[in-house]
C-alpha positions in Angstrom: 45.6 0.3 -15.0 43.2 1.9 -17.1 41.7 5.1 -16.8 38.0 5.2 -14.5 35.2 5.4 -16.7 33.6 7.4 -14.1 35.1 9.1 -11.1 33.8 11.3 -8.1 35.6 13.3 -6.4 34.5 14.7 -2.2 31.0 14.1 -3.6 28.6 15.0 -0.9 24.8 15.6 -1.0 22.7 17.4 2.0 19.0 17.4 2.8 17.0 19.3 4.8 18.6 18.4 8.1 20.2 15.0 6.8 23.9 14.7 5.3 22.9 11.9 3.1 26.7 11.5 1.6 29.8 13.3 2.6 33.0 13.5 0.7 32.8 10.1 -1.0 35.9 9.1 -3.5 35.0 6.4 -5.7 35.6 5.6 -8.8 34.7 3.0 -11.6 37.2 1.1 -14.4 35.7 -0.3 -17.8 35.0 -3.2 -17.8 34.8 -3.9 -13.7 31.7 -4.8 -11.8 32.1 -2.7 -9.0 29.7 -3.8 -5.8 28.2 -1.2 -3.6 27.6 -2.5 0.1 26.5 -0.8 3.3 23.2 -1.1 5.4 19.8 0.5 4.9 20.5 4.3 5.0 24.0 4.4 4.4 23.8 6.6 1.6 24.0 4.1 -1.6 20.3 5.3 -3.2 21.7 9.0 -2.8 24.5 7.7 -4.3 23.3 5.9 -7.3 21.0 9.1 -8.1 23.7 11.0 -8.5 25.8 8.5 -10.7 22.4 8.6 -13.0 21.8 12.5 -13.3 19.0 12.4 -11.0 20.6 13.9 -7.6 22.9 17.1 -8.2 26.0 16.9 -5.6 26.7 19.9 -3.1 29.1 22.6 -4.3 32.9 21.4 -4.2 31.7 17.8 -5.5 33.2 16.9 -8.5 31.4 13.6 -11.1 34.1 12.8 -13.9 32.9 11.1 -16.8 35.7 9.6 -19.5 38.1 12.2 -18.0 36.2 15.0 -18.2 33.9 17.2 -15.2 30.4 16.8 -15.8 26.8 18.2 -14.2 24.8 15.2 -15.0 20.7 15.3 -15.3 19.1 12.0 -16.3 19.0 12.8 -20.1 22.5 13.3 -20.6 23.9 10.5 -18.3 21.7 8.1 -20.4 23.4 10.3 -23.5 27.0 9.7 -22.4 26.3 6.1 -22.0 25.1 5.4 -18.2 21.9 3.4 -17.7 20.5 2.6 -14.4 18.3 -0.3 -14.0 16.3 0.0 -10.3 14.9 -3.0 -8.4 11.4 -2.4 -9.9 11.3 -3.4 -13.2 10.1 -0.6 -15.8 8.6 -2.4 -18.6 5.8 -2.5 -20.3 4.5 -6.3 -20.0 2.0 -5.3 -22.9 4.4 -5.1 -26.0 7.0 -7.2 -27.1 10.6 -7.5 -26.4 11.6 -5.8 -29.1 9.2 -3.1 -28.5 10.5 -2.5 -25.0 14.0 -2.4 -26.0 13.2 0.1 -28.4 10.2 2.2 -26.5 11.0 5.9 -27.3 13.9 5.3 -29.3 13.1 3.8 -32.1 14.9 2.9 -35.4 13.4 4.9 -37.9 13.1 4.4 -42.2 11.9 7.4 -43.1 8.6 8.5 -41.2 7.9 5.0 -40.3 9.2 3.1 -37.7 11.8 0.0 -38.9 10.8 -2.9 -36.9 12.6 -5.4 -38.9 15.8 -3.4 -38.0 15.1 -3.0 -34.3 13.6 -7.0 -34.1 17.3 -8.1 -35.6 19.0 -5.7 -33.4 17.2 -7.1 -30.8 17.5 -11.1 -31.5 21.5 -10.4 -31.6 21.7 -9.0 -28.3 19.4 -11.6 -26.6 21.2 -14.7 -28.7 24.4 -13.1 -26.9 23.2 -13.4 -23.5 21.7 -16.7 -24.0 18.1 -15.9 -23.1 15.8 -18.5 -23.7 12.9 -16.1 -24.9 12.7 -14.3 -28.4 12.0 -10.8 -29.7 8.8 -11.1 -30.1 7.7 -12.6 -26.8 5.1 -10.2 -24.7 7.3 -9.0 -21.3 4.0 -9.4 -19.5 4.2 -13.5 -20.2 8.0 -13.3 -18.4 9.4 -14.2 -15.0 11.0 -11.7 -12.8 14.3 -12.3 -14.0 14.1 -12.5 -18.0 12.0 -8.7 -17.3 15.5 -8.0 -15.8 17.7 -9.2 -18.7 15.2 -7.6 -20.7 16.6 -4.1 -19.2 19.5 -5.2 -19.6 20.0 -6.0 -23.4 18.1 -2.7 -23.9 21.7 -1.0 -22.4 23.7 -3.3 -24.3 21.8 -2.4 -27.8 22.6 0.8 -27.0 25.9 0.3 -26.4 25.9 2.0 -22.9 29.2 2.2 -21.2 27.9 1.7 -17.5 25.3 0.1 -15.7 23.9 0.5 -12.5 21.7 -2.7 -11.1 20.3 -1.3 -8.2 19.1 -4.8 -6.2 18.6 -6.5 -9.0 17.7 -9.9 -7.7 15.5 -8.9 -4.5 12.9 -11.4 -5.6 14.3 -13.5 -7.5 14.6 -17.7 -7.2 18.0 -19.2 -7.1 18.3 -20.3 -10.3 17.0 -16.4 -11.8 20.0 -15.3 -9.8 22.3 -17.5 -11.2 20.9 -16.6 -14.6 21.6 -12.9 -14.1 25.5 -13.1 -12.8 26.1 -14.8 -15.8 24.9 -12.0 -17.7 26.6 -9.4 -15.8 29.9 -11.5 -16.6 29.6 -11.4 -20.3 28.3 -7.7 -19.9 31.9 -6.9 -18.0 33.6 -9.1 -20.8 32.1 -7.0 -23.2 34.2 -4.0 -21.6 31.1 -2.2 -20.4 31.5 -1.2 -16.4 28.7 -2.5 -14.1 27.8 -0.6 -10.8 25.8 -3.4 -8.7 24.0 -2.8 -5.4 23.0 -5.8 -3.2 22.3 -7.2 0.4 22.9 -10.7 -0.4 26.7 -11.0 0.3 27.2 -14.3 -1.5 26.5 -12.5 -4.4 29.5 -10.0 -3.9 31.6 -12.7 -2.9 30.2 -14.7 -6.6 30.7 -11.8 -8.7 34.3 -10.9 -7.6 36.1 -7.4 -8.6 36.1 -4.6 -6.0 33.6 -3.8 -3.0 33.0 -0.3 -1.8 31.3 0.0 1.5 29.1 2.5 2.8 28.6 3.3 6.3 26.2 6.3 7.9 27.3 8.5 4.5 30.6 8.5 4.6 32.9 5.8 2.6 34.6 3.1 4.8 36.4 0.8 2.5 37.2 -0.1 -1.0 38.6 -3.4 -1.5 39.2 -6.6 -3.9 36.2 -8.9 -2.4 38.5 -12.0 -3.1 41.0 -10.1 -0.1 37.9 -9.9 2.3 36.0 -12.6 4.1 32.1 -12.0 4.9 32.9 -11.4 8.4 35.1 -8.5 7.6 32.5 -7.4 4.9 29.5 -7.2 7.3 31.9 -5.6 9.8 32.9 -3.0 7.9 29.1 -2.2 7.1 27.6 -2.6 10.4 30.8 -1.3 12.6 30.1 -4.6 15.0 30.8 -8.1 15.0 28.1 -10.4 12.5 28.5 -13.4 15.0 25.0 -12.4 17.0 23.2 -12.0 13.5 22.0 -15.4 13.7 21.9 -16.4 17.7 18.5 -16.5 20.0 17.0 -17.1 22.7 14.5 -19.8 23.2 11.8 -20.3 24.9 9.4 -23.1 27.3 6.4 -23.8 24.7 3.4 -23.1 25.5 -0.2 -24.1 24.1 -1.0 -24.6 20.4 -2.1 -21.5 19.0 -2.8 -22.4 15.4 -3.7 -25.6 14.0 -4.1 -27.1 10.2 -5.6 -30.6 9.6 -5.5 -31.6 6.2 -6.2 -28.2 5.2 -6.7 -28.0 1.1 -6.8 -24.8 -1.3 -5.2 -22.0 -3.2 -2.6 -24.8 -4.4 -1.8 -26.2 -1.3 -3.1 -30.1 -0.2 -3.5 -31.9 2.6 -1.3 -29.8 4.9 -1.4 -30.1 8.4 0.9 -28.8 11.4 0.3 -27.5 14.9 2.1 -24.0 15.7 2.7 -22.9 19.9 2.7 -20.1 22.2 6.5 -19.2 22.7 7.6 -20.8 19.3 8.6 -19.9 15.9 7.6 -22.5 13.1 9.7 -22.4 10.0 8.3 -23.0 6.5 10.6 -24.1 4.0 11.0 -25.1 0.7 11.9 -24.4 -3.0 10.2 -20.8 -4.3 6.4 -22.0 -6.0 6.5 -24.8 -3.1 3.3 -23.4 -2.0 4.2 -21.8 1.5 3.2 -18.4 0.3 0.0 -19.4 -0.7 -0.7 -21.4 2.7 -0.1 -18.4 4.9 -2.7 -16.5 2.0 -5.4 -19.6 3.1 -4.6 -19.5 6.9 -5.5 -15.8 6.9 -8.7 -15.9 4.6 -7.3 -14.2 1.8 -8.0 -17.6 -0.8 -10.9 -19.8 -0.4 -10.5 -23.0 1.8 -11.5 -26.4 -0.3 -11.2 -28.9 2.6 -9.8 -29.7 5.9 -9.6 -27.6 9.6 -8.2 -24.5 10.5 -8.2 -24.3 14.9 -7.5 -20.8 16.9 -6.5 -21.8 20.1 -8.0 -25.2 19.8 -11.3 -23.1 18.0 -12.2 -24.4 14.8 -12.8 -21.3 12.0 -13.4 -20.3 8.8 -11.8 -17.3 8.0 -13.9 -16.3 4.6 -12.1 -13.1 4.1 -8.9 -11.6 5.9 -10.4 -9.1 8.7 -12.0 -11.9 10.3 -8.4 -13.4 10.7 -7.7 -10.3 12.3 -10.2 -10.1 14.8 -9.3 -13.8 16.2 -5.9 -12.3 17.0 -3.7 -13.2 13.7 -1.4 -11.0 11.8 0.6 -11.3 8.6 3.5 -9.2 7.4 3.6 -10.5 3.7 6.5 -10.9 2.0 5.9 -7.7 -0.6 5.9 -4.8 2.0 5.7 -2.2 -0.8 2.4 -3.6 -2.7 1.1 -5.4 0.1 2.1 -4.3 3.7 2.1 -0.7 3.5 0.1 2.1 1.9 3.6 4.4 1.0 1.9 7.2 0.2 0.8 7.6 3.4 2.3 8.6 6.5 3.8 6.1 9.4 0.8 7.0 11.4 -1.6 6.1 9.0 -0.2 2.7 8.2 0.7 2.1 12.4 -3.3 2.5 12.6 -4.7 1.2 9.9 -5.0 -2.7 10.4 -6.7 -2.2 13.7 -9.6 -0.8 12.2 -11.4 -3.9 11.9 -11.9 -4.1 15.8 -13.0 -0.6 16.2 -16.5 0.2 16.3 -16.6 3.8 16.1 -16.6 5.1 11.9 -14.7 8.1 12.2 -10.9 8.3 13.6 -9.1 11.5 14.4 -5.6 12.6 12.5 -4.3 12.9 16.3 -5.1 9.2 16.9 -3.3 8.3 13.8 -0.3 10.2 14.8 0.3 9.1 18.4 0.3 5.8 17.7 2.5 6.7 14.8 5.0 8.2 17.2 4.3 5.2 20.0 6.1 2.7 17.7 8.5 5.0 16.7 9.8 5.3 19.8 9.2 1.6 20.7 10.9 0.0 17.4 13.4 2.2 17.3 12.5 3.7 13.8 15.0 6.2 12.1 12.0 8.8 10.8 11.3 12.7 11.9 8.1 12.1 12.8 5.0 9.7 12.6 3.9 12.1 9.4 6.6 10.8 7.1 5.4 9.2 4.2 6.1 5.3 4.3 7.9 5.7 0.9 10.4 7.9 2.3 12.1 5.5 4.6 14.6 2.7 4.2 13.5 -0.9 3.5 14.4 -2.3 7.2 12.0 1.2 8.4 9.5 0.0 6.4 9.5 -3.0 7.5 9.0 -1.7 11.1 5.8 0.2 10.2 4.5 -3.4 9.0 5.1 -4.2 12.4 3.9 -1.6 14.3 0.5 -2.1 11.9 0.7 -5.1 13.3 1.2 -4.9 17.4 -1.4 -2.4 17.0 -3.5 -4.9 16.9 -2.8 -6.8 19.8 -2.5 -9.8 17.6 -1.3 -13.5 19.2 -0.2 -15.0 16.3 2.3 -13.6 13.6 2.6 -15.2 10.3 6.2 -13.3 8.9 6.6 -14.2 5.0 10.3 -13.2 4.4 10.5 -11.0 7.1 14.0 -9.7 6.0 13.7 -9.7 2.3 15.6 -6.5 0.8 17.0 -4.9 4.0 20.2 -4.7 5.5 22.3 -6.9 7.7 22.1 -4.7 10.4 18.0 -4.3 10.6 17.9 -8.0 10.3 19.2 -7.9 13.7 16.7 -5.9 14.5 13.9 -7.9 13.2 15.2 -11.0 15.1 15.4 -9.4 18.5 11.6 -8.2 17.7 10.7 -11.8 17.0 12.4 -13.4 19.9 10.8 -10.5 22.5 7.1 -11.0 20.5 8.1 -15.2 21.7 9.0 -13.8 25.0 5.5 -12.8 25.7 4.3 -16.0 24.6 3.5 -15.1 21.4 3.1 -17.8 18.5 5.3 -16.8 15.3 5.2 -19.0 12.1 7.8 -17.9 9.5 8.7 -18.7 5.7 12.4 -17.6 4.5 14.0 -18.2 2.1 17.2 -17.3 3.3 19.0 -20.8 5.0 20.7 -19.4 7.4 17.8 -17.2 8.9 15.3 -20.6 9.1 17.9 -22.6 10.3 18.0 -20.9 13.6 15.0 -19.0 14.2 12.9 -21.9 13.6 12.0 -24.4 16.8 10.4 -26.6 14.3 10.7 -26.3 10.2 8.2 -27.8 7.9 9.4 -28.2 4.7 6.9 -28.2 1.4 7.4 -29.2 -2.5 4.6 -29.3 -4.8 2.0 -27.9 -2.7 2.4 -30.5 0.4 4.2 -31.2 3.6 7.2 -32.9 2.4 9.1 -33.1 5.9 9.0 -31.6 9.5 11.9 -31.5 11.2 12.6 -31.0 15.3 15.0 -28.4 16.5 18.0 -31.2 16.9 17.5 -32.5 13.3 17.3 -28.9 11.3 20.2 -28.2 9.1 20.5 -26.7 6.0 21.1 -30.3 4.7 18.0 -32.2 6.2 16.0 -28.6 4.4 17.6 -29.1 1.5 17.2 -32.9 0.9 13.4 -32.9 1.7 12.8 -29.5 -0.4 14.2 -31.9 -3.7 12.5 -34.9 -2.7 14.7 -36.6 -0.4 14.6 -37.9 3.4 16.6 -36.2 6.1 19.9 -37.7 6.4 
């Protein structure tokens, strides 16, 4: 077996009050993708920011690097050849490929920049990970995952020896994910070692190579992922059996609490469904199927061309989203970061924030802010010191949680959930599931777009499934499977 490119040795890293990592072995071969699993908070960011310079480990720790003990900063892990590329993208969208690639190290001809040198460099490396975009495309005209690969052939122009791909595919479509495990194949092929983070097992499982697993800090397993089944996997993350992941309870139906009839804009046409009290309505479909931008009309956030929206049997016309709120709706978006949560402000501010719009009074005391802060804390069960931390301190599945308390803050009847589990762990799922079967306990109305099968499979009482902009199929709780989904989402009939 061949020596580890990079090794630590009883690397452990303590906060203020937190033990973040303690004693982790792990260690990484050339040309190996090596996956890093374990739920939100089990230490893998700490980790990863130590692998890249950033984090220094607690005395006694040892980082090994070709053999050799190192104290790594991020300019000389990026000089010995590691190159971490995080879940947001950092480009520029306003310059060329080329130009990214290069940005800040740039091949120079005397005092002037070579650009004919770096734009060959640069059509090589992209020819030899079969991307279907050029040099001298602008990033800023790219999807999601060619921004990725982008990254990506900047390591491998530089001829780094590892990579870390921190979540690299959180919002990506299908077929962008498929894209980028090619390219991490011919990257391992090329003998370059790949560190990759992810919460979507299937990935792990697609990849192959060896799995570490993180649990609460400490390290829990290493093993060939082709020796492990998912159960095991999730098992060994969440120390408790998966099999409740993807149960519920369900509930008598009550009225109709939201109602489209032939409701027309912001790309979507002639939609119409009725949603109830007690129920959770799926929305399915293919990603740019338009279910996003239907749950954007229902709350006033795009302008309405045609048809009805009813509140409990109340026709409206939401023109702009507070109104929405004030008539008892809520949305948790799918984009958390940009557009559920101000994260530089503190739980309390977000918990309070939402529920503005029914307030008369103009000024709101700090203490206000803070109680309500620590309320849902308590009540959600979120892992933070106290309603003043910052929202961009805390883990994904946390985060979400604040969303939600933003939410039940307002005493809202009717929750519109866009990916409620996007980028968090296996473990806060079943969190967020228990939440959305108690909010249907109380005869609350929940309509939901995923993404993820399983999850709309069975949490849904009903699914609707879109393509194009339309209703393309509706589907009653004895006829959904991930079969009838799939068939209407491409065109088809239920079988």
């Amino acid at each position: 077996m061949a020596e580890p490119v990079l090794r630590l040795i009883d690397v452990s890293k303590t906060f203020p009050g937190v033990r973040a990592l303690s004693g982790i072995d792990f260690d990484l071969l050339p040309g190996e993708v090596h996956c890093i699993c374990g739920e939100n908070g089990a230490g893998k960011s700490t980790l990863i920011k130590i692998l890249s310079g950033a984090y220094q480990p607690d005395a006694g720790g040892v980082i090994e690097f070709e053999g050799k003990p190192r104290v790594l900063n991020p300019r000389q892990a990026i000089a010995l050849g590691i190159q971490t590329i995080y879940q947001e993208h950092n480009i520029f969208p306003h310059l060329s490929v080329t130009e990214n690639i290069f940005a800040g190290l740039e091949i120079m001809k005397g005092l002037k920049v070579d650009f004919a040198a770096m734009r060959e460099k640069a059509r090589e490396t992209l020819e030899y990970l079969h991307c279907a975009f050029g040099p001298d495309t602008l990033v800023g005209e790219l999807k999601s995952g060619e921004r990725k690969l982008v990254e990506i052939a900047k390591a491998l122009v530089f001829q780094r020896k590892v990579i870390i791909l921190d979540e690299p595919t959180a919002s990506f479509s299908a077929s962008e994910i498929d894209m980028l495990l090619e390219v991490v194949r011919k990257v391992v092929d090329a003998g370059i070692a790949v560190v990759y983070i992810s919460h979507h097992l299937d990935e792990v499982f697609r990849l192959g190579g060896r799995v570490t697993v993180l649990r609460d800090g400490e390290h829990v397993l290493t093993a060939d992922s082709r020796e492990l089944t998912e159960a095991e996997l999730v098992r060994s993350m969440v120390g408790r059996d998966v099999s409740a992941f993807y149960s519920r309870d369900f509930f008598p139906r009550g009225e109709v609490a939201l109602e489209a009839r032939n409701l027309s804009g912001n790309g979507v046409r002639d939609v119409s469904f009725k949603a109830y009290r007690g129920q959770c309505l799926g929305f399915a479909g293919m990603v740019g199927s338009g279910r996003s931008e239907l749950m954007t009309l229902l709350m006033g956030g795009a302008k309405k061309e045609a048809g009805q929206v009813l509140v409990f049997g109340e026709e409206v016309d939401f023109r702009q989203p507070s109104a929405a709120i004030r008539r008892k709706l809520c949305f948790i978006t799918e984009d958390r970061q940009y557009t559920g949560l101000f994260l530089k402000h503190s739980i309390g501010r977000n918990s309070f924030v939402a529920n503005l719009v029914n307030m008369k009074r103009q000024l709101i005391s700090p203490r206000e802010d803070y109680a309500v802060g620590e309320r849902y804390i308590r009540e959600l069960g979120t892992k933070a010191t106290s309603a003043d931390t910052l929202a961009v301190e805390l883990s994904g599945g946390n985060q979400q949680k604040v969303v939600l308390a933003k939410w039940f803050n307002t005493q809202g009847e009717i929750y519109i959930f866009d990916e409620p589990t996007r980028g968090i762990d296996v473990g806060a799922k079943m969190e967020i599931y228990h939440i959305m079967m108690d909010l249907m306990a109380q005869g609350k109305c929940i309509v939901m777009v995923s993404s993820d099968m399983p999850e709309i499979v069975s949490m849904s009482d009903r699914v609707i499934v879109m393509k194009g902009g339309r209703v393309a199929g509706e589907l009653e709780r004895e006829d959904i499977s991930e079969e009838n989904i799939l068939s209407y989402s491409i065109g088809g009939v239920a079988v």
